[in-house]
ChimeraX commands (.cxc) that place a marker at each C-alpha (Angstrom):
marker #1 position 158.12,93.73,131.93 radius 0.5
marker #1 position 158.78,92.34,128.49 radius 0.5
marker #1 position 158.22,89.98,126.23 radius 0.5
marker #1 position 159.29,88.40,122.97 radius 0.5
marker #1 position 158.15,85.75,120.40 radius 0.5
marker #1 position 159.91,82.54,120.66 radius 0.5
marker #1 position 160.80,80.33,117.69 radius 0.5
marker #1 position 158.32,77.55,119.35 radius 0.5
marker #1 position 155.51,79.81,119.32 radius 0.5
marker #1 position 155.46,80.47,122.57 radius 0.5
marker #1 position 155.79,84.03,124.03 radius 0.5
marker #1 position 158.63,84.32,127.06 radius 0.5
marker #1 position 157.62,87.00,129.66 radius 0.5
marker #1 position 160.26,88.68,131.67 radius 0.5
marker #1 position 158.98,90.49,135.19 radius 0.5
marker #1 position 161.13,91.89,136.91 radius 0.5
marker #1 position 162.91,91.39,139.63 radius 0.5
marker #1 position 163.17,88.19,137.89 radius 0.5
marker #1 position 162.14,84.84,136.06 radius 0.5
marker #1 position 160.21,84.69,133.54 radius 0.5
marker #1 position 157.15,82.66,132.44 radius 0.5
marker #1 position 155.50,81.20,129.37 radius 0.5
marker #1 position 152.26,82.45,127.87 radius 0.5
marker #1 position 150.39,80.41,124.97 radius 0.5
marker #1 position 150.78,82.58,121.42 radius 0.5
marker #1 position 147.12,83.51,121.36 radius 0.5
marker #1 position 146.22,81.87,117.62 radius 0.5
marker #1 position 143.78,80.17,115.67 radius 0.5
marker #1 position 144.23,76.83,117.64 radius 0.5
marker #1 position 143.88,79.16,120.99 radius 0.5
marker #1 position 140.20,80.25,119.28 radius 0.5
marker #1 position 139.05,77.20,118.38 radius 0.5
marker #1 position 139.74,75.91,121.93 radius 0.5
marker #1 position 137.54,78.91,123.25 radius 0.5
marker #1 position 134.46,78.03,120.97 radius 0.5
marker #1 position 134.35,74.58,121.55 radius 0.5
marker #1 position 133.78,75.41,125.17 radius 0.5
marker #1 position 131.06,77.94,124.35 radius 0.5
marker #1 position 127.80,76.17,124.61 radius 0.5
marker #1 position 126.54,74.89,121.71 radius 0.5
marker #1 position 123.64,77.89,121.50 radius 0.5
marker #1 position 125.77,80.35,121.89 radius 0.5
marker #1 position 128.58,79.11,119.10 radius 0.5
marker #1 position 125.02,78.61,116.64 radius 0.5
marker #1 position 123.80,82.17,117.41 radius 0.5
marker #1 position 127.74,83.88,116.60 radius 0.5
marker #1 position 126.84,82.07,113.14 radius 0.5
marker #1 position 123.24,82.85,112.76 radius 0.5
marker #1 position 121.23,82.24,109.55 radius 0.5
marker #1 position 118.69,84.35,109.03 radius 0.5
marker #1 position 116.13,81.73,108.77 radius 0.5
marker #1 position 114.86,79.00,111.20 radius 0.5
marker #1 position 113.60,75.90,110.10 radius 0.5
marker #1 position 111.99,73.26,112.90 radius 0.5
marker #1 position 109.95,70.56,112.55 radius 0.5
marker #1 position 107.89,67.85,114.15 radius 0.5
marker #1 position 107.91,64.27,112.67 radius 0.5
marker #1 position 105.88,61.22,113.70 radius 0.5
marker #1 position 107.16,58.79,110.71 radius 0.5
marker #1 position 110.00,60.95,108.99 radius 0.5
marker #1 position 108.10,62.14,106.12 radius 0.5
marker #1 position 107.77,66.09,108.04 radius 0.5
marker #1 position 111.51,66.26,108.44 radius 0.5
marker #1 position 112.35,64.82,104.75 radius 0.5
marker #1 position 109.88,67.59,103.39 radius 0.5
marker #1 position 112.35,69.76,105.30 radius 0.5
marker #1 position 115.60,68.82,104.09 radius 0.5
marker #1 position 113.85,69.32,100.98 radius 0.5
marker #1 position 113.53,72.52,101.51 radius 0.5
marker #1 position 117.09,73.31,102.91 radius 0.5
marker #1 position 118.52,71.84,100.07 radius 0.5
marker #1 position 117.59,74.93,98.22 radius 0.5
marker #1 position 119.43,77.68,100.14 radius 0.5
marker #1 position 123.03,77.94,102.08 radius 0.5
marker #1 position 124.07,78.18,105.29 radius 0.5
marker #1 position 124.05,81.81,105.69 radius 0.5
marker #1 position 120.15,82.02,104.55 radius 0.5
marker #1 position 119.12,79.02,106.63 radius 0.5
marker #1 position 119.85,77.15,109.15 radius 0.5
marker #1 position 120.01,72.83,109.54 radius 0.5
marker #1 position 116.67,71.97,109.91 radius 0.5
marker #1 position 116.10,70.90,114.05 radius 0.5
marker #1 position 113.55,68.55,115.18 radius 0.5
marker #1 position 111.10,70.87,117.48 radius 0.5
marker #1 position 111.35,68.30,120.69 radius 0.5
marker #1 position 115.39,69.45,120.79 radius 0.5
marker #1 position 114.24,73.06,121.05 radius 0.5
marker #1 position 114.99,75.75,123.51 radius 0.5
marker #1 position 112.31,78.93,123.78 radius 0.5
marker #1 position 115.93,80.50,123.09 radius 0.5
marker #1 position 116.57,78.76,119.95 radius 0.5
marker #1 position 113.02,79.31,118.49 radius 0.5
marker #1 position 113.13,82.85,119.68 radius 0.5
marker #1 position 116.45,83.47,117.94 radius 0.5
marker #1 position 115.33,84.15,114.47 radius 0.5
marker #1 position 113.47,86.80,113.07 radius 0.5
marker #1 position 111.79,84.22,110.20 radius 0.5
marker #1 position 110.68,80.76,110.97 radius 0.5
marker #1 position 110.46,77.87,108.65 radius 0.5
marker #1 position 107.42,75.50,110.77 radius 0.5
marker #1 position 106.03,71.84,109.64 radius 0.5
marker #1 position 104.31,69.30,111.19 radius 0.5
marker #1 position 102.06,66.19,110.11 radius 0.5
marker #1 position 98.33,65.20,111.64 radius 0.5
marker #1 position 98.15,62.74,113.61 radius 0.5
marker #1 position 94.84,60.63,114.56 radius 0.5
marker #1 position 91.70,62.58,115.86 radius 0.5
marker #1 position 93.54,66.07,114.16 radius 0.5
marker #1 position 96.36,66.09,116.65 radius 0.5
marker #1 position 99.85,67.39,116.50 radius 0.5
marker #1 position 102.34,65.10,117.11 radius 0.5
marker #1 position 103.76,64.10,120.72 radius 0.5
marker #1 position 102.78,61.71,123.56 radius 0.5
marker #1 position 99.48,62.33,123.45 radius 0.5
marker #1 position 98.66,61.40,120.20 radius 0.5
marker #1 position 100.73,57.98,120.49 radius 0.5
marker #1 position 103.67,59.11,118.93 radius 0.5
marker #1 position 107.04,57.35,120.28 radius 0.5
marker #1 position 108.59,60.51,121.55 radius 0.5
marker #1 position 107.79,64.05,122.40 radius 0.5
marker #1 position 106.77,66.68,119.53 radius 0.5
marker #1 position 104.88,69.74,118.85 radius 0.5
marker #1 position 102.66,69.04,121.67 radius 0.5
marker #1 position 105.22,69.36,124.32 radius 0.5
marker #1 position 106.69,72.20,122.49 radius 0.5
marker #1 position 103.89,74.47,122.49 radius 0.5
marker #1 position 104.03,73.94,126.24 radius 0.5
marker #1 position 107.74,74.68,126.63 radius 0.5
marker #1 position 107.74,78.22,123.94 radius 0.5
marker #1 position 104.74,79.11,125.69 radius 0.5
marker #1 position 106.04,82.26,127.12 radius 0.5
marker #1 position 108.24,83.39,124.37 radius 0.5
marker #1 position 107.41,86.18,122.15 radius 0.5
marker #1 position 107.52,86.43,118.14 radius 0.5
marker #1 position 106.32,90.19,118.02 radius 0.5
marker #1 position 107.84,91.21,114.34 radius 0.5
marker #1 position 108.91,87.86,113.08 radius 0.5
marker #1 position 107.54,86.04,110.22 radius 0.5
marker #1 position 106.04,82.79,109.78 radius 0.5
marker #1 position 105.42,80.35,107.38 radius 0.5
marker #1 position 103.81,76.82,108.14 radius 0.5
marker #1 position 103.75,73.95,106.30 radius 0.5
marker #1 position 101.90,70.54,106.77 radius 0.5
marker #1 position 101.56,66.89,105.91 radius 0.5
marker #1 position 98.38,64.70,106.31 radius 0.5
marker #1 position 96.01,62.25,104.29 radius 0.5
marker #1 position 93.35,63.63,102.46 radius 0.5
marker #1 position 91.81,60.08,101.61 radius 0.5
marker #1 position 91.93,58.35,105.20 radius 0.5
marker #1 position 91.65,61.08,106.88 radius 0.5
marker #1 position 89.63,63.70,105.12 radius 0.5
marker #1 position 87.99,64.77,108.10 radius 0.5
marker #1 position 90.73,66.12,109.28 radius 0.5
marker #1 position 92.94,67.13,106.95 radius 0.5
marker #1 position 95.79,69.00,108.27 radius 0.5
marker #1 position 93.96,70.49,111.20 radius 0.5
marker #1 position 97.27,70.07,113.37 radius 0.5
marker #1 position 98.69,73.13,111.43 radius 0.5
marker #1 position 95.90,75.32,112.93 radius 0.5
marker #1 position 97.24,74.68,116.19 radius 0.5
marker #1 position 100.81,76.26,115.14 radius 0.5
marker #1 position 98.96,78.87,113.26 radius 0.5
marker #1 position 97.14,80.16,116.72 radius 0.5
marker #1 position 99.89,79.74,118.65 radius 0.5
marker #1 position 102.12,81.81,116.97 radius 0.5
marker #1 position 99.48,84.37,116.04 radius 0.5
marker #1 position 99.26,85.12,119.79 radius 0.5
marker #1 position 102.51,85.32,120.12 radius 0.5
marker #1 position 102.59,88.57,117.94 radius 0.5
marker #1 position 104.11,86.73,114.67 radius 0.5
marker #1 position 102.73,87.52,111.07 radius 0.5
marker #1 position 102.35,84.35,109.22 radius 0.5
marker #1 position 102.57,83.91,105.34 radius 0.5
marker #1 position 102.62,81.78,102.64 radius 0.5
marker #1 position 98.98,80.95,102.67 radius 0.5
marker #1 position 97.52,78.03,100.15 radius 0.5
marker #1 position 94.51,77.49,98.14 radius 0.5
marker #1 position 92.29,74.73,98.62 radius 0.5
marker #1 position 92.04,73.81,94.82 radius 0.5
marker #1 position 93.44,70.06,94.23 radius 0.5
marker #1 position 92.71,68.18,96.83 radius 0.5
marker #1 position 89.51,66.22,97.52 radius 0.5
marker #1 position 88.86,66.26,101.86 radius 0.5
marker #1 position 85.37,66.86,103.72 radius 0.5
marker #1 position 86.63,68.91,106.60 radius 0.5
marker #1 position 89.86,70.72,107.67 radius 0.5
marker #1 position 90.54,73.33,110.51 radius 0.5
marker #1 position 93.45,74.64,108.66 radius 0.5
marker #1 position 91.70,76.74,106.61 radius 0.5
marker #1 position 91.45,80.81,106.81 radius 0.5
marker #1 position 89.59,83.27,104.43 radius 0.5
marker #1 position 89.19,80.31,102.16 radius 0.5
marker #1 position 92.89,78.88,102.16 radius 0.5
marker #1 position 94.66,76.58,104.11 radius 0.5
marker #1 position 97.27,78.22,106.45 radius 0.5
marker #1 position 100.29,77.03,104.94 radius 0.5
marker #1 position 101.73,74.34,102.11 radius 0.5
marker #1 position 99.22,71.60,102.18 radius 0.5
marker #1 position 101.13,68.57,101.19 radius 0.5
marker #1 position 99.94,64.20,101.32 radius 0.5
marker #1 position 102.75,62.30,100.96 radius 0.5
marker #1 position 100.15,59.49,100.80 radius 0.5
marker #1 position 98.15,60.06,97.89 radius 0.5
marker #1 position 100.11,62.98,96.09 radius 0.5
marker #1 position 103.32,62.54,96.54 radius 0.5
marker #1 position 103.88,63.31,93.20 radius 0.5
marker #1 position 103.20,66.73,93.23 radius 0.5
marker #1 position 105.08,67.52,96.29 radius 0.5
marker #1 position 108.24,68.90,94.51 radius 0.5
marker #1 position 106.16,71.40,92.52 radius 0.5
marker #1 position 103.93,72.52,95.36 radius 0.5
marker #1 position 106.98,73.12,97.74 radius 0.5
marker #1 position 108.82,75.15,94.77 radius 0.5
marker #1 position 105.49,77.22,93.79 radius 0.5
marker #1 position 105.09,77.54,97.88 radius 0.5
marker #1 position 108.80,78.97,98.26 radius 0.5
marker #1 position 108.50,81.19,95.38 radius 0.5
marker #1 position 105.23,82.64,97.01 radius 0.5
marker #1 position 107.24,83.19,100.36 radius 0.5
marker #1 position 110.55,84.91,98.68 radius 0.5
marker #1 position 109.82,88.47,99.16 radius 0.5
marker #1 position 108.70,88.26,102.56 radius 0.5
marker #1 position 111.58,86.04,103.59 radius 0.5
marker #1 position 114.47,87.21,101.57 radius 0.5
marker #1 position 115.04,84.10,99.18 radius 0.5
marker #1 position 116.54,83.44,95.49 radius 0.5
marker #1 position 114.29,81.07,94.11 radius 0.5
marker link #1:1,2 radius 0.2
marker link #1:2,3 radius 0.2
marker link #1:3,4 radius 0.2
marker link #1:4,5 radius 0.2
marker link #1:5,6 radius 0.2
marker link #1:6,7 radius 0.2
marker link #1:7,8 radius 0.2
marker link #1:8,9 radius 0.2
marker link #1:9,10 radius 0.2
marker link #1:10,11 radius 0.2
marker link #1:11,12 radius 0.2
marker link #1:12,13 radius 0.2
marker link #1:13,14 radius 0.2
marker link #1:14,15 radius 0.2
marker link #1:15,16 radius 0.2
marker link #1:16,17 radius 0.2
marker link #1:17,18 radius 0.2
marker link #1:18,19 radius 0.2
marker link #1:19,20 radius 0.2
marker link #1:20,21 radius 0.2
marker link #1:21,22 radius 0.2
marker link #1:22,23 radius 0.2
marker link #1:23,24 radius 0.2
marker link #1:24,25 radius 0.2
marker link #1:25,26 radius 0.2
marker link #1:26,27 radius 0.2
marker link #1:27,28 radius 0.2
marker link #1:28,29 radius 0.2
marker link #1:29,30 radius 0.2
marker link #1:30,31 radius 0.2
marker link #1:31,32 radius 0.2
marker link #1:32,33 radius 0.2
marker link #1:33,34 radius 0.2
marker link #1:34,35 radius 0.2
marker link #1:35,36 radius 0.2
marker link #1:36,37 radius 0.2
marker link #1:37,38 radius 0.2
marker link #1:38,39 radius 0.2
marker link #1:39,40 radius 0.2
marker link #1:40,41 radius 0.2
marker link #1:41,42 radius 0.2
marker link #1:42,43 radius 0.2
marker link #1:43,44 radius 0.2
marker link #1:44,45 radius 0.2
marker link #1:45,46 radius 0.2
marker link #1:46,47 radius 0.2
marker link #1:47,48 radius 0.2
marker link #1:48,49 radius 0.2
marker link #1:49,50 radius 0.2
marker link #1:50,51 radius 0.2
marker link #1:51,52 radius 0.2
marker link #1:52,53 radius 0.2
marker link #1:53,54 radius 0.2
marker link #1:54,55 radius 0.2
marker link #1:55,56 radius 0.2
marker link #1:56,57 radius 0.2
marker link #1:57,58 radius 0.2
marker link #1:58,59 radius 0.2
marker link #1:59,60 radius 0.2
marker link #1:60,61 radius 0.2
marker link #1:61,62 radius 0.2
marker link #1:62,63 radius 0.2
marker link #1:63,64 radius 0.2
marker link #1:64,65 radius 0.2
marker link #1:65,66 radius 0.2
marker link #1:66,67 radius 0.2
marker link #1:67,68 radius 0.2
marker link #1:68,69 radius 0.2
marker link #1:69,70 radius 0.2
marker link #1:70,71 radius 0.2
marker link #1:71,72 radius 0.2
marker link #1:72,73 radius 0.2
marker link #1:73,74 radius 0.2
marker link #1:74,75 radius 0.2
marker link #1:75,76 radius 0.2
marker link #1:76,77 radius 0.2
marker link #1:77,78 radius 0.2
marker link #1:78,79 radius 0.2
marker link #1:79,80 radius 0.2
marker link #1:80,81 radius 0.2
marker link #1:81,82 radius 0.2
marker link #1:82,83 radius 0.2
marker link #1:83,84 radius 0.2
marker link #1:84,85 radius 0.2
marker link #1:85,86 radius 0.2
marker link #1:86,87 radius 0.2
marker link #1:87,88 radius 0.2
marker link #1:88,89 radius 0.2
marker link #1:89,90 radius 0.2
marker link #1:90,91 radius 0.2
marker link #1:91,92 radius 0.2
marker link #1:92,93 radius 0.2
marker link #1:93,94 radius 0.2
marker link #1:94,95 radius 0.2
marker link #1:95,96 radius 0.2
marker link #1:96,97 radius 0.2
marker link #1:97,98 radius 0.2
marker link #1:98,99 radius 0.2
marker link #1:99,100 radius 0.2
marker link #1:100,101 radius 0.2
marker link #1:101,102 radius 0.2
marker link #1:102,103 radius 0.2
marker link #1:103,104 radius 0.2
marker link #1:104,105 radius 0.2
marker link #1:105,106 radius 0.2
marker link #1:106,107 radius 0.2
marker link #1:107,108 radius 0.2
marker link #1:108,109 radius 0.2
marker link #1:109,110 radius 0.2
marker link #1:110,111 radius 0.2
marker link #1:111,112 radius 0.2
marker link #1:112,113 radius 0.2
marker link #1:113,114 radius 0.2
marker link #1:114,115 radius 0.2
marker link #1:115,116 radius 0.2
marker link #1:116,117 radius 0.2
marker link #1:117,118 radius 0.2
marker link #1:118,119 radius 0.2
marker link #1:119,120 radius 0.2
marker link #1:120,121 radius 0.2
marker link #1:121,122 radius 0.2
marker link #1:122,123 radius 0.2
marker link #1:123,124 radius 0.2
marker link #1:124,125 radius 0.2
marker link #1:125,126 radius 0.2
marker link #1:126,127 radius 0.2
marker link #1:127,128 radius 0.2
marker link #1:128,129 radius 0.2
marker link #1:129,130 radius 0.2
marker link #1:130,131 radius 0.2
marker link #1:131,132 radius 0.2
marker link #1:132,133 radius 0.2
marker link #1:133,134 radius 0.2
marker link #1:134,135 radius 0.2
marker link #1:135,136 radius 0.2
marker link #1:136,137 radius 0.2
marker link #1:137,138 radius 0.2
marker link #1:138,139 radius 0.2
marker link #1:139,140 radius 0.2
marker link #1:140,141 radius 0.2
marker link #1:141,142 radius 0.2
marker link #1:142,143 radius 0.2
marker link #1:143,144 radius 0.2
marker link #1:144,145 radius 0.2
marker link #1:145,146 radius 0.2
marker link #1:146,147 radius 0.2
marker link #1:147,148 radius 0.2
marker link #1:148,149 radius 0.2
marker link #1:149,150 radius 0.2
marker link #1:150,151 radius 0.2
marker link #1:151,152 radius 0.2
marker link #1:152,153 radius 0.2
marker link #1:153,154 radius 0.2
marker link #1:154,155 radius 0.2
marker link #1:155,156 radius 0.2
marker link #1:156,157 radius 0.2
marker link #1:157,158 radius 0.2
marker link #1:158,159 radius 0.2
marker link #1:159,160 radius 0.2
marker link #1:160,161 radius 0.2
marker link #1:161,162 radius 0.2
marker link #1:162,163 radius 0.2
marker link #1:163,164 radius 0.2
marker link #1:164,165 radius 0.2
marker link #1:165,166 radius 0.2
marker link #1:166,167 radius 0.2
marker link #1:167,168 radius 0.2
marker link #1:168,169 radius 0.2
marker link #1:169,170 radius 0.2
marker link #1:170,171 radius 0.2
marker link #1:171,172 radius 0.2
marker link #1:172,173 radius 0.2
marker link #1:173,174 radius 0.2
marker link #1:174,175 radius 0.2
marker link #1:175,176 radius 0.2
marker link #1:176,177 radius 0.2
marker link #1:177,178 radius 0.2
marker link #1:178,179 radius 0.2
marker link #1:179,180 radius 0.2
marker link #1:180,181 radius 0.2
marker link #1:181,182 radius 0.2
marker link #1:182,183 radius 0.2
marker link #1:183,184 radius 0.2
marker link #1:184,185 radius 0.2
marker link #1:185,186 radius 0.2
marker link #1:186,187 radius 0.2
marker link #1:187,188 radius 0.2
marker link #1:188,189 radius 0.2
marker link #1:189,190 radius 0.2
marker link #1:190,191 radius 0.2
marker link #1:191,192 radius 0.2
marker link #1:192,193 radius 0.2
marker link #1:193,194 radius 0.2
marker link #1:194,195 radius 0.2
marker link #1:195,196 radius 0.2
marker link #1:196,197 radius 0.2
marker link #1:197,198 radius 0.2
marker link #1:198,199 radius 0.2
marker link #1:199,200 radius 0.2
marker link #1:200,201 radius 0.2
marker link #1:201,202 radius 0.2
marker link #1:202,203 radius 0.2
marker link #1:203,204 radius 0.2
marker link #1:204,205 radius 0.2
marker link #1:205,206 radius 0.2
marker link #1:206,207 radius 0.2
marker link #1:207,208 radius 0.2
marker link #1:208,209 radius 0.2
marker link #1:209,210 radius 0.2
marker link #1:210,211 radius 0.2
marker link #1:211,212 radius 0.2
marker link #1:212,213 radius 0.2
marker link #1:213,214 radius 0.2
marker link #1:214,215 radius 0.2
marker link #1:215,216 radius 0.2
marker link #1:216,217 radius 0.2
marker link #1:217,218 radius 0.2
marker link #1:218,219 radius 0.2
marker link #1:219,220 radius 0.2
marker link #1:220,221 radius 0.2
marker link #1:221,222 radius 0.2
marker link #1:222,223 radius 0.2
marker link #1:223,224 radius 0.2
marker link #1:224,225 radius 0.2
marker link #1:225,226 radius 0.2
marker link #1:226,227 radius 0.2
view
């Protein structure tokens, strides 16, 4: 058998005793054709950031805190920020550091069906990554609630994420103090600090930018970030 290169780019096989047949010129077009019918988890993981950020949103202020925070860092460091309710246990058991935020809803909830939110959210989530295991990753959770309508229950949704994980064998950082905000009750506290960036987009929305860059300075070392 042999073969040559034709001036077409197409490579002309000869077998004997006879004939000969075409073959595609394997190339960058050939590739690209390959990938695209990869699924789409499998094309994400063969370009993997290191970092996974998902969130869960009931009015869009959780996933604009987000972008916020992918606005910092490239591709290669992070990935896109994903809404959780698109989530595989696959996807969220992909990367070794997580990126996790969610708002309060009313009566402390996370967000989903049960608390009245439009679509599904952390609640079904938590249901669906159930099984998956997060021995040696790292966590960091942030969340969004009202301080002044619902002080009560500020931000006790983020416990929820906080336990869950914690069973799951993941170490969480990036702990917050308490100091500057004025709430009765919240579940979301730990050894005297909340359990990740406590941020009201309600009442102190002008400190958010600061917070988030003091919070992702505090997080660097443990997940590999210029800041």
């Amino acid at each position: 058998m042999r073969s040559r290169l034709q001036s077409d780019g197409i490579w002309r096989v000869s077998t004997p005793p006879g004939g000969a047949r075409d073959v595609p010129r394997i190339g960058q077009p050939f590739v690209r054709s390959i990938l695209a019918a990869l699924p789409l988890q499998l094309t994400e993981i063969l370009a993997m950031a290191k970092i996974g950020l998902f969130f869960g949103t009931s009015t869009g202020n959780t996933r604009k805190v987000a972008k916020m925070i992918k606005k910092r860092f490239d591709s290669d460091t992070m990935a896109d920020p994903v809404n959780i309710n698109r989530v595989s246990p696959e996807d969220f058991a992909a990367y070794p550091l997580l990126i996790l935020g969610s708002p309060t809803m009313g009566d402390g909830q996370l967000p989903g069906l049960g608390s009245e939110c439009e679509e599904e959210s952390w609640q079904e989530a938590l249901e669906r990554l159930a099984d998956v295991d997060l021995s040696g990753k790292t966590v960091a959770l942030y969340g969004l609630g009202d301080q002044v309508s619902y002080g009560h229950e500020f931000l006790d949704a983020m416990i929820e994420i906080y336990d869950f994980v914690i069973d799951r064998g993941a170490r969480v950082v990036g702990a917050w103090p308490t100091d500057g905000y004025d709430f009765t009750v919240s579940q979301a506290i730990v050894d005297d600090k909340f359990v990740g960036l406590a941020l009201d987009l309600d009442n102190q929305a002008d400190q958010t930018e600061a917070r988030l860059q003091a919070w992702l300075k505090q997080i660097a070392p443990d997940f590999g970030l210029s800041v």
